[in-house]
C-alpha positions in Angstrom: 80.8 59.4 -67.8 82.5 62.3 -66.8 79.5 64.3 -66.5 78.5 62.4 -63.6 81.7 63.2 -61.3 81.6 65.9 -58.8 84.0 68.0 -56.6 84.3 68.5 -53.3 85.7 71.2 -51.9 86.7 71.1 -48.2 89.2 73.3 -45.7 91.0 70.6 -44.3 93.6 70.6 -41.4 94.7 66.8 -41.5 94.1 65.7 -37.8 95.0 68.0 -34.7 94.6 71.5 -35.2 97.7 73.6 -35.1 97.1 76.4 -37.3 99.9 75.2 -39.3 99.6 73.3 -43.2 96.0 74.0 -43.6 94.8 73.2 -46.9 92.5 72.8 -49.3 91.4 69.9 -50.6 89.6 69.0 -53.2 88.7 65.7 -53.9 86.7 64.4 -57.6 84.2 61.6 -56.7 81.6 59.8 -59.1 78.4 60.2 -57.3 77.0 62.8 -54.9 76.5 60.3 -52.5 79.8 59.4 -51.9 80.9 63.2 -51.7 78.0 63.9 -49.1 79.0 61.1 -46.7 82.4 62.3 -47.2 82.2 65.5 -46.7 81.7 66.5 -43.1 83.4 70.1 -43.5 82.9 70.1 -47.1 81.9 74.1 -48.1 80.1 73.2 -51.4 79.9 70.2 -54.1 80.2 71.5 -57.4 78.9 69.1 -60.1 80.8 68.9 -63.4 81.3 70.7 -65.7 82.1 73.8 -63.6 83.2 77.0 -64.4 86.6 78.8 -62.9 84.1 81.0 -61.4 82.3 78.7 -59.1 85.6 77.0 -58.2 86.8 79.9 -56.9 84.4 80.9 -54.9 84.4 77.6 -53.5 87.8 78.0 -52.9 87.2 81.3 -51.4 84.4 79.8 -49.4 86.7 77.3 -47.9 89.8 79.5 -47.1 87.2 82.0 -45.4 85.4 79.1 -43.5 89.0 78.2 -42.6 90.4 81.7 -41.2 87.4 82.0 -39.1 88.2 78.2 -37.9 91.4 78.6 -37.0 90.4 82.2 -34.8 88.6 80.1 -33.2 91.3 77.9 -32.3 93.3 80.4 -31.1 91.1 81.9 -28.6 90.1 78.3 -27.3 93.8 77.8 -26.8 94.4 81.0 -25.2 91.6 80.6 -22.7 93.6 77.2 -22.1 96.7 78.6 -21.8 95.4 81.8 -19.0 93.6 78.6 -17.1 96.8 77.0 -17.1 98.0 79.7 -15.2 95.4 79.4 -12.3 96.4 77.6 -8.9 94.6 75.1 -7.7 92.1 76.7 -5.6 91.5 79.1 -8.3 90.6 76.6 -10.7 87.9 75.0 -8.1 86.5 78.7 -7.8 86.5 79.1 -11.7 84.9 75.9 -12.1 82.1 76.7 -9.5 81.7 80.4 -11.0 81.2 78.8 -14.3 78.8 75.9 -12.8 76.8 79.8 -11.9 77.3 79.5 -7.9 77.6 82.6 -6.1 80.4 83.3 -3.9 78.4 82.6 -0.3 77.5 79.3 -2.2 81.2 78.7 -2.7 82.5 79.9 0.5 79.5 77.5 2.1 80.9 74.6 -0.2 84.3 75.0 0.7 83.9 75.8 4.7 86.1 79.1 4.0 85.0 82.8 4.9 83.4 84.5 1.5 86.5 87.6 1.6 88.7 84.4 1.0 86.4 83.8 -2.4 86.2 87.3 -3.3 89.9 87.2 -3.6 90.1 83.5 -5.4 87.2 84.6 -7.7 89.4 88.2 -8.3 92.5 86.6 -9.2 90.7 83.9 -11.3 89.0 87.1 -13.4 92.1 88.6 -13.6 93.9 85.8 -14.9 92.1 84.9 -17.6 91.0 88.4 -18.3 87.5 88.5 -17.9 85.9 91.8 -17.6 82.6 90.3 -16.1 81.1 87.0 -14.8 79.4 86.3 -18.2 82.7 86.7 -19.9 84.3 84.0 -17.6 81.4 81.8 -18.0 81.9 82.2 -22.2 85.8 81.4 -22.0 84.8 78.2 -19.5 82.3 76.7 -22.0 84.5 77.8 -24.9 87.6 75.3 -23.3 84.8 73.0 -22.6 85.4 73.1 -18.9 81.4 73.4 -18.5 78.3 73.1 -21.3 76.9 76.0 -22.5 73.6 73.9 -21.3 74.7 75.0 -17.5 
């Protein structure tokens, strides 16, 4: 019975994210059920018959669900890209500054004079241009280098 199919409308990127062929997809199954276990990123289920109307704002749904996704993506791979750029010692500081250690704690973990931190910790906020210690500690969990749980 056609009455009892339903569509599924979900932004779809079709494995890695690149921010490239993003699309839409839009899939007819015959019961709910299978649409729901489906359906991970799905925006909304729209049960036939439909009208124009609430496809498009499903579609509209989706694409906006789908810019804000692949913003997203971007910063995470711009805070990648600026930790790239760090040398190793400032990647230890940035990863203890994220952990939340001070800089006497760092200096005292790493035997070296606290100046010597002050400059590793200023180069590592420079670098990945954070304007405070919060900031850097966002951009860390955002790359998953710590858990926002930290």
């Amino acid at each position: 019975n056609a009455e009892d199919r339903w569509v599924c409308a979900s932004g779809h990127h079709g494995g890695q994210r690149t921010g490239h062929s993003d699309y839409l997809y839009l899939r007819i199954w015959r019961h709910t059920n299978e649409c729901e276990s489906y359906a991970g990123g799905a925006i909304d289920f729209l049960p036939k018959p439909f009208t124009a109307k609430k496809l498009l704002n499903a579609i509209g749904r989706a694409i906006a669900k789908n810019k804000i996704q692949n913003k997203q993506d971007a910063d995470i791979s711009r805070i990648k890209r600026r930790i790239k750029t760090l040398s190793p010692r400032e990647l230890e500081v940035f990863h203890f500054v994220a952990r939340g250690m001070l800089n006497k704690q760092i200096a005292s973990k790493r035997g070296t004079t606290l100046q010597t931190i002050k400059v590793h910790r200023s180069r590592v906020m420079h670098k990945m241009h954070a304007k405070t210690v919060t900031e850097l500690i966002h951009f860390a969990q955002k790359a998953g280098v710590t858990s926002s749980k930290n």
